[in-house]
N, C-alpha and C positions, 0 to 999 in steps of 0.2 A: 547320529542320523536325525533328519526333520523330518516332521511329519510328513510334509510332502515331499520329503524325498524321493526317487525313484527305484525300487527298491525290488529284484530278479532273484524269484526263489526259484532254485533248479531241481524238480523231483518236486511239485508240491504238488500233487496229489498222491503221495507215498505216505507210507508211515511217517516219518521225520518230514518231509515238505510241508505237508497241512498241518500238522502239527505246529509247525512255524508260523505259517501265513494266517492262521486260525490266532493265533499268540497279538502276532503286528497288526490285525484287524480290531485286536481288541484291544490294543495299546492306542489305537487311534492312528496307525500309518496310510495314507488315504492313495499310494500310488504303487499298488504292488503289481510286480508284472509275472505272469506264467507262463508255460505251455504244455501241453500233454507232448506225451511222446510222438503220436500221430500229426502233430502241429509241430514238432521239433525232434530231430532224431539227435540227439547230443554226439552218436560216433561219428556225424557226417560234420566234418571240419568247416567245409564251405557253409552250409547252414546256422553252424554257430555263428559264426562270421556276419553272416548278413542279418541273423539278430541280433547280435552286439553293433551293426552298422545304424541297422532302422532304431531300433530302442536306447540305445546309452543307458543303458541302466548305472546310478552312481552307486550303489550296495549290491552285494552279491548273497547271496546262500548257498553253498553249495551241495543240497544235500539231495542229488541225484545219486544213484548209484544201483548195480547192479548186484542185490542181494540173497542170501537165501542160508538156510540153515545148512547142517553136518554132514547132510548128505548130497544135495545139490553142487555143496563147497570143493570134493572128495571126487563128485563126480565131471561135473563141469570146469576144470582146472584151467582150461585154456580160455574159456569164456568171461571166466571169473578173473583174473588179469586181464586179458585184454582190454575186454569192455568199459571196467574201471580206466586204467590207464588212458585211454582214450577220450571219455567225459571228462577225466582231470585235465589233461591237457587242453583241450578244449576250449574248457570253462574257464580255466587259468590262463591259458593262454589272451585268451578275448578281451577277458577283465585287464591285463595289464596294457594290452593293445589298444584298450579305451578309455587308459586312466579311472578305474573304477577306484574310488575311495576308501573301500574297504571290503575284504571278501570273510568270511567265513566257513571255512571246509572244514566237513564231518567229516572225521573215518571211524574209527573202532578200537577199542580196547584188545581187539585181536592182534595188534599189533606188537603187542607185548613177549616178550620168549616164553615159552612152555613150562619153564621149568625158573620164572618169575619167582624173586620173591616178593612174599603176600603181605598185605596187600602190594599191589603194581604201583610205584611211585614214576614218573613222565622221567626219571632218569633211568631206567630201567630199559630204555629202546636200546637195541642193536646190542644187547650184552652178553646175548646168547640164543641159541638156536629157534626157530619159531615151533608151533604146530603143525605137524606133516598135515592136517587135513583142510587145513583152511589157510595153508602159505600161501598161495597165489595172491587170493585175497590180500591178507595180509601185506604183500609184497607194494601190490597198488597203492593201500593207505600210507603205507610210511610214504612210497614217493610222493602219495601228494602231498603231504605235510612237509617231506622236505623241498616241492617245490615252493611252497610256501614259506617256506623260511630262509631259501636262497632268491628267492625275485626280493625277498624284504631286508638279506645282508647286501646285495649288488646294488638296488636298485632303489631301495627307503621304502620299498610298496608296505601297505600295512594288513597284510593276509593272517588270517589266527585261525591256527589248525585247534580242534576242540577234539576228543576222542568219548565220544558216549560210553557207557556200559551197555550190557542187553534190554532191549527195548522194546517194550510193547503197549498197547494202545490202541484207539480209533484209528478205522484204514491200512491193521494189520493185517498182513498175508497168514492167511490159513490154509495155504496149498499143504498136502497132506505130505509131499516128495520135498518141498523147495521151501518150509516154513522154516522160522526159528521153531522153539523146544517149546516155550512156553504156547503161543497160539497155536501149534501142532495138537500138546495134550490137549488144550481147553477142547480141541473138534472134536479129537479121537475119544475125547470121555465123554463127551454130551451126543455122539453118535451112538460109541454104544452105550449109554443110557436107552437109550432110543430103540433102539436092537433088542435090549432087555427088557424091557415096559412092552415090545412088539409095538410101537410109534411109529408107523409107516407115512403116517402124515409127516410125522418129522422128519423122521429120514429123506423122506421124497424131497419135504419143501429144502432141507441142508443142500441137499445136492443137485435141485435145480438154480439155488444162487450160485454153490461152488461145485461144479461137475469135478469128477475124478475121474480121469484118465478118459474122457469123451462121457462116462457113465453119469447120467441125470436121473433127476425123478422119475421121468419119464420112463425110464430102458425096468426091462422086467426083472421080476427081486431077484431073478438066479444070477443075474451080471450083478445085480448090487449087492448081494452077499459075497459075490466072488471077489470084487475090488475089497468090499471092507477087510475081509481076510485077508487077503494082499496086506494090508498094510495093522495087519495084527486088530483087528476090531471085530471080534467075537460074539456069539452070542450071553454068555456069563462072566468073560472075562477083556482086559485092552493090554495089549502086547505093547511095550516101552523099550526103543532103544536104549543096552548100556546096562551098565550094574545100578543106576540111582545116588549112587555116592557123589558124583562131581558136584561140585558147588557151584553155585551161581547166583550173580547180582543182577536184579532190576529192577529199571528206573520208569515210571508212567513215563510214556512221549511226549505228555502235555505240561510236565514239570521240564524234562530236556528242552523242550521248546523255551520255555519260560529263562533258561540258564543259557541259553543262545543271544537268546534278545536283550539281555541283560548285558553279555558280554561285549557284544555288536554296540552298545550304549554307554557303555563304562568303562572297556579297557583297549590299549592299542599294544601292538607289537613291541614298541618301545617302553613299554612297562614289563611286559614281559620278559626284555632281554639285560634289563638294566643290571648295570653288575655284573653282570659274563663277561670273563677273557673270550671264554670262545663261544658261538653263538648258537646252541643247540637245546635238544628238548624243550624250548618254549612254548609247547602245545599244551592241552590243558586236560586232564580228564575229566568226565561231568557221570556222577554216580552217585551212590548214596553210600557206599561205605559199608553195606551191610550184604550181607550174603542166605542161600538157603540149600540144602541138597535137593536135587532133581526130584531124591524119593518125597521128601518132604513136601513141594510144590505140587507133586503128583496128585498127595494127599489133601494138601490145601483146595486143589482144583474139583476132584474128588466129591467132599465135604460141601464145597460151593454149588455143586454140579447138583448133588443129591444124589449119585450115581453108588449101588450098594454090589456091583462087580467089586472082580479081584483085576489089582494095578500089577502086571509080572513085568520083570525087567529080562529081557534076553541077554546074557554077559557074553555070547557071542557077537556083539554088534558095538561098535566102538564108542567108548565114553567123552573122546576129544581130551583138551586139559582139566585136569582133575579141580584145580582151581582159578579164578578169574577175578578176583576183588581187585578193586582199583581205590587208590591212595588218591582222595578227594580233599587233601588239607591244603593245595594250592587254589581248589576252587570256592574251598572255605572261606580260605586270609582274603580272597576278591569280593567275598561277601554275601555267597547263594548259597543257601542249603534247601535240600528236599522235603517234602512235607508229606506224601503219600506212600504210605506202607503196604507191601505185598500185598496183606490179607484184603485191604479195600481195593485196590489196584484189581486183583484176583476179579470179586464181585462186579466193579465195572467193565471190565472188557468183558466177562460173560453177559450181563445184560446190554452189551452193545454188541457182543455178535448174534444174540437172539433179536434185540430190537431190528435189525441190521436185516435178517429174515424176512420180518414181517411186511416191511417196506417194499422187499422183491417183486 
């Protein structure tokens, strides 16, 4: 890529989009193009069309996507495919209809079977059954990776499917029903902190940036005692989906940014295929190799929080896969590694979802 090249991050006001465009501003890319969703609907086929007509973007990013935690995933089943499927097409579609130069599509480490072995190495797709709670999902990302990998054995296009770990950071979703685990706990512990301290300033000011379920600052404490309960946030105690044992890896969004741009800048398709009889798993995973249990994050968040409630885990409520580490030695030998470890990771997005308040 040139600096001036023109350059179409899809989703960049998400977690992973700004995270990106945030990255390419500071590398000095001086032509990056966006849209909110309300300026671009990515399912409406015709509108992608006529921004890939008006714009020609020559780079792509494709890190639009319809996402959300264990529960959302379990719940939303039909949305959670479709939706996907549909952006990817889309946005793949248009880019090869425009001769776009290079695309790069995120999906997920979810992509992996259930019953993986650990860590997940990129040969490990399709070798066994997935997660019942997050297949659909699931389902979308491989297709688009293997669209991606079949427009680039038919056609020479040069598209690199990347596969993040879990991801958190600036511009992360803390919906309390639809979050990932990690931004989930950080609310629900600094809420009830809040509840325990009797912080009704806080409380208020939390939930006039992120209302729960229609309930704001505003609405009177019996509705907002009622939702927190809803969703296990007590006055002494915070109710945690799951037994605590699953493992899990994460990566800051602003390190994954950084191993995007990097890749978009250093590697093509045909590096990745070289050597293969047959032309598959060429995608890449981008992780740190390291893992933590749920209870333990619970704790670390906890700890960081200041928060001297008890963390209870309900073992009635589903754990998901028990484990997720991803085999980051392909994205080694290309030449990135990660620098930011849980415990600081932890500190900053808590000080940026409070700074984040303050500004409201």
């Amino acid at each position: 890529m040139e600096k001036q090249s023109k350059i179409y991050v899809a989703g960049h006001r998400g977690l992973v989009g700004s995270a990106i465009w945030k990255k390419l501003e500071e590398k000095g890319y001086t032509h990056l193009v966006g849209r909110t969703h309300n300026e671009l609907d990515l399912l409406d086929g015709d509108a992608v069309k006529h921004f890939f007509d008006e714009e020609q973007p020559e780079y792509v990013f494709l890190a639009a996507a319809y996402v959300g935690g264990i529960v959302a995933n379990n719940t939303y089943r039909a949305d959670f495919i479709y939706r996907n499927l549909e952006i990817q097409n889309h946005v793949i579609g248009e880019s090869f209809r425009h001769s776009v130069k290079k695309l790069l599509f995120l999906g997920s480490t979810c992509i992996y079977p259930k019953e993986a072995p650990q860590p997940m190495s990129e040969e490990t797709l399709l070798t066994s059954p997935l997660e019942y709670t997050n297949e659909p999902y699931a389902i979308a990302k491989i297709a688009g990776l293997k669209m991606c990998e079949s427009f680039n054995i038919q056609y020479d296009t040069n598209y690199i499917a990347v596969m993040p770990t879990n991801l958190y950071g600036p511009n992360d979703n803390f919906d309390l029903e639809k979050s990932h685990v990690l931004p989930a706990m950080i609310r629900k512990i600094h809420l009830g902190k809040c509840l325990m301290t009797n912080n009704w300033d806080g409380l208020r000011k939390d939930l006039n940036t992120r209302p729960v379920e229609n309930i704001s600052g505003k609405s009177p404490k019996e509705e907002i005692l009622g939702v927190l309960g809803k969703y296990g946030i007590l006055s002494n105690k915070v109710i945690l989906w799951g037994t605590g044992k699953p493992m899990r890896e994460f990566l800051w969004s602003e390190e994954m940014a950084d191993a995007c741009v990097f890749i978009m800048e250093n590697v093509d398709f045909a590096d990745l295929a070289k050597g293969k009889t047959e032309i598959r798993n060429c995608h890449i995973n981008i992780g740190t190799g390291k893992e933590i249990s749920i209870y333990n994050l619970s704790q670390l968040i906890k700890k960081t929080i200041g928060y001297e409630g008890s963390i209870v885990f309900d073992p009635s409520k589903p754990d998901g896969t028990m484990r997720k580490l991803t085999d980051v030695s392909k994205l080694h030998a290309l030449g990135w590694q990660h620098k930011i470890e849980i415990e600081e990771g932890v500190e900053r997005i808590y000080a940026w979802y409070i700074d984040e308040q303050t500004h409201f």
